[in-house]
N, C-alpha and C positions, 0 to 999 in steps of 0.2 A: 165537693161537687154540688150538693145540695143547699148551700149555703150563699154560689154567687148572688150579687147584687142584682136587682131584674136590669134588664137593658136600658132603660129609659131613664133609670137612676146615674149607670155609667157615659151614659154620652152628656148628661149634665152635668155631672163632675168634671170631665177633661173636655166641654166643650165642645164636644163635636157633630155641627148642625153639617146637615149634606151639602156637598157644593157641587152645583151646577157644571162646572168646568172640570170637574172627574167624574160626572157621571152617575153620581152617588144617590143612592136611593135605599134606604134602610128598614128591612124588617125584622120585625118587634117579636111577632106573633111567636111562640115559643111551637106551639104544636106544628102550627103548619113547617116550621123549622123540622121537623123530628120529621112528620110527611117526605117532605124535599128528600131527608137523609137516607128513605129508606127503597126510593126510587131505585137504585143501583144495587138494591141487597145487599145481605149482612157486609159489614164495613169493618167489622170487629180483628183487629189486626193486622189490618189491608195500610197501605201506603196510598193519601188523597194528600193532589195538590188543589190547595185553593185559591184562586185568584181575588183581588182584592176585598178583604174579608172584613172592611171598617172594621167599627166596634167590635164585633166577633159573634155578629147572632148566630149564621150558619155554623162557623165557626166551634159555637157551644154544642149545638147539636153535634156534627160532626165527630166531636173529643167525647161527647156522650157518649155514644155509638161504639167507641172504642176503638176511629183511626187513628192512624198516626198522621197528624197533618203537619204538608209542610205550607205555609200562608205567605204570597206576598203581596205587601201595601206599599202604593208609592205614598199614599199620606200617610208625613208623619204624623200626625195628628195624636192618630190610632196606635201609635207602637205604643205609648203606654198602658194602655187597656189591654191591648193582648198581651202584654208582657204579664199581667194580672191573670188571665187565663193559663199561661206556661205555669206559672206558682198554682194554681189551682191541680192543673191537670199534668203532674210531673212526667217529663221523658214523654210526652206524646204532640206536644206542640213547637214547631221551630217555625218562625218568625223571620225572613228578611225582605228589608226595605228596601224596595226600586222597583222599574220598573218591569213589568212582566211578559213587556212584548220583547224587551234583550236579554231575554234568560233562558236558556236554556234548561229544559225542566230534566232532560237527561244526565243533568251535570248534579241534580238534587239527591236520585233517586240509585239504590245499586241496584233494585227488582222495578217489577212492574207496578205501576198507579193508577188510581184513577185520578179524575179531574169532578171536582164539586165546586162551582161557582155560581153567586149571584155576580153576572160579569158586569163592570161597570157600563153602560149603554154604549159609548165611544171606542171601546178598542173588543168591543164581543165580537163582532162577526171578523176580523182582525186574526184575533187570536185562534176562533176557531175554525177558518181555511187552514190556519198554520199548522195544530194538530192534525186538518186532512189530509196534509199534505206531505212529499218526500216517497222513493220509490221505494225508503224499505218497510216493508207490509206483511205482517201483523204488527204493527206500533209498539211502542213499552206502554202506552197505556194499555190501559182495561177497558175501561170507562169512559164515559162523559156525560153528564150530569149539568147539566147550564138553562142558569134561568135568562132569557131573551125577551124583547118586544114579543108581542103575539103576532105581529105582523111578520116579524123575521124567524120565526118557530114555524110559520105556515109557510117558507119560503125553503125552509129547509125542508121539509117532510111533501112538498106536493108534489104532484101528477102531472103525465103532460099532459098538452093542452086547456091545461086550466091557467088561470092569468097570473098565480103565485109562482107558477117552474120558471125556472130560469137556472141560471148558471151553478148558485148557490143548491139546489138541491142534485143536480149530477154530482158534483166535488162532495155533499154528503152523504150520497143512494148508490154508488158504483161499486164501492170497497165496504161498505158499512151499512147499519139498518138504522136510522132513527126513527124517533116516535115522540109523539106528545105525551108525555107523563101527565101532565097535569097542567088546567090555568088558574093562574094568579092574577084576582082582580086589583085594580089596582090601588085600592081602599087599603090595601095591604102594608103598603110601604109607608116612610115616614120619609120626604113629602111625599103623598103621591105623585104617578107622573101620568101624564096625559093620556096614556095608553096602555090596555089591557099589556100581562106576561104572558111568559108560558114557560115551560120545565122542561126541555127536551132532552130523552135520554137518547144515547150513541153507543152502540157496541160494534167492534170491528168485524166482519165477514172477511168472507175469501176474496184475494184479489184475483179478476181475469188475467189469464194467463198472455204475457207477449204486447202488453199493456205500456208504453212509458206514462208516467204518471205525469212528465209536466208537457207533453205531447197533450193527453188531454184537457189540460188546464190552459192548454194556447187553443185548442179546437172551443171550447168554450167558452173563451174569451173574444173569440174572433165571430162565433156564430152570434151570441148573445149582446154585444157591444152592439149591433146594429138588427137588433132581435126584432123589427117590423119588418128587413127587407126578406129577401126570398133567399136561402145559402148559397146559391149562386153569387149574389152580391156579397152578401156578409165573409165566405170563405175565400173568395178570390185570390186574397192576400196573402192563405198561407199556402205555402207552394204545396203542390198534388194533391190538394183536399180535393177540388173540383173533379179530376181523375178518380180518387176514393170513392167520391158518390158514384161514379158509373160504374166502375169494379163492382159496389153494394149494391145495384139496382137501387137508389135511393135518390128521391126524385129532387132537384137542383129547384125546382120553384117551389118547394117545401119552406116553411120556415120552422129556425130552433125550435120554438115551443112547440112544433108538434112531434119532436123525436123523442124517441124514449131511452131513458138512461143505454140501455143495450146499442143502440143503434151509436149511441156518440163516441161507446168503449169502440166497435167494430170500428168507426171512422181514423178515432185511435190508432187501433192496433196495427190500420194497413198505412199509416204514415210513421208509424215507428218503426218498421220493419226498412 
């Protein structure tokens, strides 16, 4: 384990410069790696899935640490470097190749997981609506652990009425707690990419009760799609939202961004019923 090759040595051996059209963006930094790993606590025995893991820098950390990860890369580029990490770090690394948005991560795992990813920029906010989403709640994850734009780190975690809420932080603030773990400048990566990271960690909360889950993921889709007019105009379309609001004393020439997480469950809760 002390012995691999540094990083910068393996991606020049098997070639593997980042590509643009997946998203790719690779860090070196071995500590700040170790940092990342330790965001979601001891990991030492625990089940992480990783999403695409290049070369394997997290990936090292990670197996450090002592999870068992399971990694998938749709470049193959990279399957032979990790395959160099499984020989390194026996029985603790599995490896398959495709893609991660048709995988079901239930079908990897018998217990619960977490998720540790530097997600590639194109399929992050993708992937992770998908783990917020589905009615059954508490998830088999644990975790979530994902390094994002800073811009979409601050979309997840804001407040209403400030100009980062929107859709994306109810679907991660209703059911669950995130937070910024940490930023990643982005001096960091290998290329850099034009814009600051960030490390956001997720753990699951209690779901409100009497809640449909994709009820509210259409109440926010329909407020927020047209997030400047008043909900009067943006709700119209989904039948008895406009009714909801008056049931809730909640004022129709409001717009989304000034409701707060609580108020868009409540709007929920009386169109699921």
């Amino acid at each position: 384990m002390t012995n691999l090759p540094p990083l910068r040595d393996v991606i020049n051996r098997h070639g593997l410069f980042a590509t643009k059209a997946l998203g790719q963006n690779f860090l070196f930094d071995e500590q700040l790696l170790d940092r990342i790993v330790r965001v979601p606590g001891s990991l030492k025995g625990e089940n992480v899935l990783e999403v695409g893991p290049g070369p394997g820098g997290l990936t090292r950390a990670l197996l450090r640490a002592g999870a068992n990860v399971t990694a998938i890369e749709m470049d193959k580029r990279c399957l032979p470097a990790l395959a160099e990490l499984s020989e390194a770090f026996p029985g603790q690394l599995t490896v398959i190749g495709g893609d991660a948005t048709k995988i079901d991560p239930a079908t990897l795992f018998d217990g619960p997981w977490h998720v540790a990813a530097n997600l590639p920029y194109n399929v992050g906010t993708q992937l992770f609506t998908g783990w917020l989403s589905g009615q059954d709640w508490p998830p088999q994850w644990k975790s979530l652990t994902l390094m994002f734009q800073l811009e979409v780190a601050e979309r997840i975690v804001a407040a209403p009425g400030t100009d980062a809420y929107g859709r994306l932080a109810v679907l991660a603030q209703w059911r669950a707690t995130p937070r910024i773990a940490m930023k990643v400048h982005r001096s960091a990566f290998t290329p850099p990419p034009k814009v600051m990271s960030a490390i956001i960690h997720v753990e699951p909360d209690t779901m409100p009760e009497g809640v449909s889950a994709r009820m509210l993921e259409r109440v926010t889709e329909a407020a927020f799609g047209q997030r400047r007019k008043m909900l009067r105009q943006s709700l119209k379309g989904l039948p008895g939202a406009l009714d909801a609001l008056e049931t809730l004393g909640i004022d129709a020439q409001r717009r989304a961004e000034t409701l707060s997480v609580e108020e868009f469950v409540t709007i929920a809760r009386v169109l699921t019923k």
